[in-house]
C-alpha positions as CSV (number, residue, x, y, z in Angstrom):
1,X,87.8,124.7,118.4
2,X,85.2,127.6,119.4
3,X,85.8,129.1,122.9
4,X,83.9,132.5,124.7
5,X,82.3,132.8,127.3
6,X,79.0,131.2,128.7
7,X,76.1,132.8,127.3
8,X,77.5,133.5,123.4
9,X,76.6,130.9,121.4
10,X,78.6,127.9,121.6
11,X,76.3,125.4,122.0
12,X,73.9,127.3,119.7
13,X,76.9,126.5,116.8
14,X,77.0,122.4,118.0
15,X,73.0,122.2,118.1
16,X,73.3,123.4,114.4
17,X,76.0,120.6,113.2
18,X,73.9,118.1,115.0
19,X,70.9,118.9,113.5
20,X,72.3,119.2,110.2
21,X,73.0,115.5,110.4
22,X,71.0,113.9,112.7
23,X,67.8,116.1,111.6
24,X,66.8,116.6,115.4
25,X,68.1,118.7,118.1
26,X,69.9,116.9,120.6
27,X,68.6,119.2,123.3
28,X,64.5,119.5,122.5
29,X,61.7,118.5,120.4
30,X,60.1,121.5,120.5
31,X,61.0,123.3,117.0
32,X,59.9,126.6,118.7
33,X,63.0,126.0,120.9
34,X,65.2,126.4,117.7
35,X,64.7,129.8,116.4
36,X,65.7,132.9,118.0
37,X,63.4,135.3,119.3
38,X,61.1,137.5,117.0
39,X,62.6,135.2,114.4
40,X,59.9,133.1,111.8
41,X,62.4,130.7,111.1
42,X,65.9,128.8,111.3
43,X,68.0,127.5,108.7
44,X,71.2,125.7,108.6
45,X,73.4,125.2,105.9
46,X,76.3,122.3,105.8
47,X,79.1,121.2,103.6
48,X,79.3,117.4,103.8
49,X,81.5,114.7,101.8
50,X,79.9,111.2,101.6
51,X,81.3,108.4,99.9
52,X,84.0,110.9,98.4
53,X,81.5,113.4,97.1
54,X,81.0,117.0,98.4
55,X,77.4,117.8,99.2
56,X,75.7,120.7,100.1
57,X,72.7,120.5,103.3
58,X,70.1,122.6,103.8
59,X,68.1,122.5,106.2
60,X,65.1,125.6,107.4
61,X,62.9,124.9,110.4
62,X,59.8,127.1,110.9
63,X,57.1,126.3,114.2
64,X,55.4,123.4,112.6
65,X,57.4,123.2,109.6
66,X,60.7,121.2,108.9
67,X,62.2,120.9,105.4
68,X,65.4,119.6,104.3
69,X,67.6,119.2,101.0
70,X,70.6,117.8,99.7
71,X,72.2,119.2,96.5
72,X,69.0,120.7,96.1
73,X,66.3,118.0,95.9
74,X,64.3,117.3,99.3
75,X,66.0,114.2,101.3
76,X,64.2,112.7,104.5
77,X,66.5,112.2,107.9
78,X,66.5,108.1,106.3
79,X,67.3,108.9,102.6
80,X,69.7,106.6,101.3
81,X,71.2,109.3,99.6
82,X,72.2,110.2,103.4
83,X,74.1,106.9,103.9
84,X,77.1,107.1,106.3
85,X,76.5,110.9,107.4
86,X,76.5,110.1,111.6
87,X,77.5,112.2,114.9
88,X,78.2,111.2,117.7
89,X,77.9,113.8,120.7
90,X,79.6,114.3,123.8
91,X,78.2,117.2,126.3
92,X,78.3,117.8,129.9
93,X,75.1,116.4,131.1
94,X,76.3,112.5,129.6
95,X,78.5,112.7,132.4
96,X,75.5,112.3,134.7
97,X,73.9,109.8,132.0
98,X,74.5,106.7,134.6
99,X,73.1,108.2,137.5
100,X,70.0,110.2,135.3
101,X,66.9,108.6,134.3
102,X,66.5,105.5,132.6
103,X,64.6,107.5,129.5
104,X,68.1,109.1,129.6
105,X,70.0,106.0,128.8
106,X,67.1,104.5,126.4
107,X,67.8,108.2,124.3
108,X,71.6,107.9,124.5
109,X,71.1,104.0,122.9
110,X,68.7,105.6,120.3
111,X,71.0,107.8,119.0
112,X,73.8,105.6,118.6
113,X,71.6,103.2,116.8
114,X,70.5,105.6,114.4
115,X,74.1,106.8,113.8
116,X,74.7,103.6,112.1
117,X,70.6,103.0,110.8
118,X,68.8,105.8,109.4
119,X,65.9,104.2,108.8
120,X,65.8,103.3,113.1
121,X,63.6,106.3,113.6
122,X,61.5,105.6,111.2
123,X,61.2,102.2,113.7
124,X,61.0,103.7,116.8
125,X,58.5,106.5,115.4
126,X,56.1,103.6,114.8
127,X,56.6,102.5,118.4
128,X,56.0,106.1,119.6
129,X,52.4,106.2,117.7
130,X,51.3,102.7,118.4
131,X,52.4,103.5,122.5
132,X,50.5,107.0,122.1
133,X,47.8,105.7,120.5
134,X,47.3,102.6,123.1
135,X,47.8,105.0,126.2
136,X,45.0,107.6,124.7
137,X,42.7,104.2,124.7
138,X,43.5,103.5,127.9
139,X,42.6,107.0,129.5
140,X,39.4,107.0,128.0
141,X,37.8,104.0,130.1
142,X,35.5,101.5,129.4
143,X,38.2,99.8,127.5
144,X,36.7,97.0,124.7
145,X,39.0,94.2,125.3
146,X,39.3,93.4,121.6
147,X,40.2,97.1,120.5
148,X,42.6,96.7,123.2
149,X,44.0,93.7,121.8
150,X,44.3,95.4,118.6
151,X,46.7,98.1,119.9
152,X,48.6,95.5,121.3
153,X,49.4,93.6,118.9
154,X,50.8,97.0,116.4
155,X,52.6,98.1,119.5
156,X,54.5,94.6,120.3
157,X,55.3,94.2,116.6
158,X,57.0,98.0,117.0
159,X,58.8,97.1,120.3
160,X,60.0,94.2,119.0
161,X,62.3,95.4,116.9
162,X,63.3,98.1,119.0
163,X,64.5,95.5,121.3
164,X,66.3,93.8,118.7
165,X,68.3,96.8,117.6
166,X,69.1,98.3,121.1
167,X,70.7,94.8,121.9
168,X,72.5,94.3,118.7
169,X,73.9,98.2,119.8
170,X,74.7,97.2,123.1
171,X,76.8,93.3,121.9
172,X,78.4,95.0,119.6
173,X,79.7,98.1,122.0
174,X,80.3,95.9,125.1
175,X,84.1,94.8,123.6
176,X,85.1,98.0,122.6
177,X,83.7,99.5,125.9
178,X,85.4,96.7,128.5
179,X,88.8,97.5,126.7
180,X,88.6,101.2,126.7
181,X,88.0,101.5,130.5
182,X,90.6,99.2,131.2
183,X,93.0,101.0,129.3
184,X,91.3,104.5,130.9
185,X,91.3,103.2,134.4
186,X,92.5,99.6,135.1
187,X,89.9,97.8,137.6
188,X,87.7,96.7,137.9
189,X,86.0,94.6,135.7
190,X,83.1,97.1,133.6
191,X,80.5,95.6,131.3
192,X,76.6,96.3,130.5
193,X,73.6,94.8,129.4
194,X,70.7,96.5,128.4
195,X,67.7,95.0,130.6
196,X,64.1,94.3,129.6
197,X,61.6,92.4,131.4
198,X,62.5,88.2,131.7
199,X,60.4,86.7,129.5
200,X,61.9,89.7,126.8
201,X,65.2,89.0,128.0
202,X,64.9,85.2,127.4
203,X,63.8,85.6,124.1
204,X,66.3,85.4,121.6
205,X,64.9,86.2,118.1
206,X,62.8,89.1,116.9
207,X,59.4,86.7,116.9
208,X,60.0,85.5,120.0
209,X,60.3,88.9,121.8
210,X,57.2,89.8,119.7
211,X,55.7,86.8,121.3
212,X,56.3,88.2,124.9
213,X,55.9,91.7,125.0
214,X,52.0,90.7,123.8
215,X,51.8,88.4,126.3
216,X,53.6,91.1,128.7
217,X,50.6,93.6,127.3
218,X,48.0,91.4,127.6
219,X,48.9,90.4,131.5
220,X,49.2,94.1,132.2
221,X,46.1,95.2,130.7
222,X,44.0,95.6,133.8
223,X,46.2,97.3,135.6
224,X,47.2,99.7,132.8
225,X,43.6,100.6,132.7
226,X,43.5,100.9,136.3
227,X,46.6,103.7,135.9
228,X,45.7,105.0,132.3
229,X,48.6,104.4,131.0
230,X,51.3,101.6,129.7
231,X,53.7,100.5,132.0
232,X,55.4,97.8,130.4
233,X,57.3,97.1,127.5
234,X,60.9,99.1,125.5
235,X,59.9,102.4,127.1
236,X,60.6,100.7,130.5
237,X,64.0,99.3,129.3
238,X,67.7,100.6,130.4
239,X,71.0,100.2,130.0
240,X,73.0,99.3,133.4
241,X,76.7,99.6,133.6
242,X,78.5,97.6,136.2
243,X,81.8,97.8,137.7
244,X,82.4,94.2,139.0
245,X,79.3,93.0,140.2
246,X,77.7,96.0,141.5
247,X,75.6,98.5,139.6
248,X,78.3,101.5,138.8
249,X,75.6,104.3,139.7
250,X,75.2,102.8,143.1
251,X,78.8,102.1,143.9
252,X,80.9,104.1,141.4
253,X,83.2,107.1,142.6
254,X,83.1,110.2,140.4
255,X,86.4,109.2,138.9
256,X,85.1,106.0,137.7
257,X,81.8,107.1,136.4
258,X,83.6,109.2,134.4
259,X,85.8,106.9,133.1
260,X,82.9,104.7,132.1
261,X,81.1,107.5,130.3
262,X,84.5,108.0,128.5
263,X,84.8,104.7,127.3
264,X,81.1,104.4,126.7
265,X,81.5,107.5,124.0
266,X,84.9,106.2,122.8
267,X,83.6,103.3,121.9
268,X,80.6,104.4,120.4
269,X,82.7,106.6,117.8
270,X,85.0,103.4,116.8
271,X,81.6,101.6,116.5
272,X,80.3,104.0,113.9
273,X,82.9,104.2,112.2
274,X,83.3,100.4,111.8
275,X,79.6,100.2,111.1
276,X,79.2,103.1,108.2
277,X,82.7,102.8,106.8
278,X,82.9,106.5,107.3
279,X,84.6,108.7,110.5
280,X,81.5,110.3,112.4
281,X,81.7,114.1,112.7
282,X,82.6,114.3,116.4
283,X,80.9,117.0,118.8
284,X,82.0,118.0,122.0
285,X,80.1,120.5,123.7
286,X,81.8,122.3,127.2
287,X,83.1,118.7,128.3
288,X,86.9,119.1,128.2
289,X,86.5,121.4,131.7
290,X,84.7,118.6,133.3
291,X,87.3,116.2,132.9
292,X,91.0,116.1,134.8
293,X,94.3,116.1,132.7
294,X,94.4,112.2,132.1
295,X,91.0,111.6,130.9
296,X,91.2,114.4,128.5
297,X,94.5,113.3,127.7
298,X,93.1,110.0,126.5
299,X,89.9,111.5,124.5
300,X,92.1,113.8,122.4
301,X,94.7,110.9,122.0
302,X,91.3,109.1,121.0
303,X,90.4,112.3,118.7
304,X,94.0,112.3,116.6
305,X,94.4,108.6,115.8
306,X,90.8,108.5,114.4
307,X,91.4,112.3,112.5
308,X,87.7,112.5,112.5
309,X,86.2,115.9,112.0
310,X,85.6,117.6,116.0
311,X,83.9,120.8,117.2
312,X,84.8,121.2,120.4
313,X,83.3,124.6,122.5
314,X,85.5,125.1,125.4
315,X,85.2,128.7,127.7
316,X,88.6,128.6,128.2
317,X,91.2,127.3,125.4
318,X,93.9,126.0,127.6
319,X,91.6,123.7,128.6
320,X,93.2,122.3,125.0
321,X,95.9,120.3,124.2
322,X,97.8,121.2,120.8
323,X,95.6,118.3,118.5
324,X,96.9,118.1,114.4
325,X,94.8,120.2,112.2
326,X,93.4,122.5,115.0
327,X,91.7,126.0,114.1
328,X,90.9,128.0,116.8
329,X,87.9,130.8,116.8
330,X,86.3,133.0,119.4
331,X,82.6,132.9,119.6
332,X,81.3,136.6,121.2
333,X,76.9,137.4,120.9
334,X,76.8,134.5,118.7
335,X,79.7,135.7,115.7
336,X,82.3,133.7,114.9
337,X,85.8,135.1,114.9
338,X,89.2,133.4,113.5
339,X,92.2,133.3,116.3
340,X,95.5,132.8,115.1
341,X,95.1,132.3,112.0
């Protein structure tokens, strides 16, 4: 546990362990963003076991430069060598993940996919390029309809799969999620779906929704060229949560939204670990002050029958229950100092 005082560090030390795994911040894209002022570079350095064996991570990031290895030789972010290695994160702005912007949901669904798929964003970076590349095309004017088509075609092929592994994601969390809020909060009834346009929603295999997201790109065509840009298709998709019948971020109290981000997170943990045979390291960034006595009470209870590896940043530690195997160290101008211990 690492506590201090706003402004020291704290999440500084969590965007590190996240990178270290996930090979991306959780916070930006820009790798500027990463290194402290009049600094060149970053680097990172992390102890990890896998499959039994102790590894050693290294990872340096420079502006425009990213390189990473593992016991030494260079590894890419979907090595196999990698297998297993996951985080799952919990900060304070997921508790407004239901009321945010869908891209903030389609980025929360993302990450759990690629805690339990390495090679996902590899996938979805073939998306991103084909999406770029089409919306470039389509600001330019004077589009050629078969050049069009051509886009269209790479970039349905992309989304497709995209689809395919958001849903799987969303199936296989929707148990786990129902029976965690119920045990968090009784009723009512919670479940999700993760929604696309009809014709991709009716479809039911891979081919089929590569069948109608071209058809979806084709219809749109015109009137993406009118706007210069793409307006349908997986970048469009979300994930709604529903209490009942009714949309949970139109009719859910603050209690229950927390709750259902709870569970959400909860069960996304049991999910990897199911999924990769391996406990995720577990990061929790200023979020035990933003929840009351019972819901913590019920992620830490959460925490200890997993005994999965946790960094948890608090500004205050009684904020803290006693948890097995707890270390406790005060983080003051971004140094690191053992309490108790």
């Amino acid at each position: 546990m690492f506590f201090g005082q706003n402004g020291q560090g704290k999440t500084n030390l969590i965007e590190g362990a996240y990178f270290a795994v996930a090979f991306r911040s959780f916070r930006t894209t820009a790798i500027a963003d990463l290194i402290a002022w009049n600094r060149e570079a970053a680097e990172i350095q992390a102890g990890l076991t896998l499959r039994g064996l102790e590894r050693t991570l290294r990872v340096r990031v420079a502006v425009g430069k990213k390189s990473t290895t593992l016991d030494g030789k260079v590894v890419r972010r979907d090595s196999d060598s990698l297998d297993g290695a996951s985080v799952v994160m919990f900060g304070p702005e997921d508790l407004r993940l239901l009321k945010d912007a869908g891209s903030e949901r389609r980025r929360m669904l993302d990450r759990a996919v690629f805690a339990v798929r390495r090679s996902y964003y590899r996938e979805a970076a073939t998306f991103q390029r084909a999406l770029k590349a089409r919306n470039t095309l389509l600001r330019r004017g004077g589009l050629v309809a078969a050049l069009l088509e051509s886009y269209d075609e790479t970039l349905a092929r992309a989304g497709a799969r995209i689809v395919v592994r958001r849903r799987e994601l969303v199936e296989a969390l929707g148990p786990r999620f129902v029976n965690v809020f119920s045990e968090i909060h009784g009723g009512p009834l919670a479940r999700m779906r993760y929604r696309s346009d009809a014709e991709v929603e009716s479809a039911s295999t891979e081919e089929a929704i590569f069948e109608a997201l071209r058809h979806g790109f084709e219809k749109d065509g015109e009137r993406d060229a009118r706007r210069g840009f793409t307006g349908y298709g997986p970048q469009t998709d979300d994930l709604e949560v529903f209490l009942g019948d009714h949309l949970a971020r139109d009719h859910g109290s603050q209690g229950q939204m927390r709750s259902l981000i709870l569970a959400l997170k909860i069960a996304e943990l049991h999910h990897v670990r199911a999924c990769n045979g391996e406990t995720p390291l577990f990061l929790l960034d200023d979020v035990a002050s933003e929840l009351d006595e019972e819901r913590r009470g019920r992620l830490f209870e959460t925490i200890s029958a997993m005994s999965c590896q946790t960094l948890i940043t608090v500004t205050e530690r009684e904020h803290l229950p006693s948890l097995p195997g707890r270390t406790d160290w005060q983080v003051s101008q971004g140094r690191l100092s053992l309490v108790g211990g």
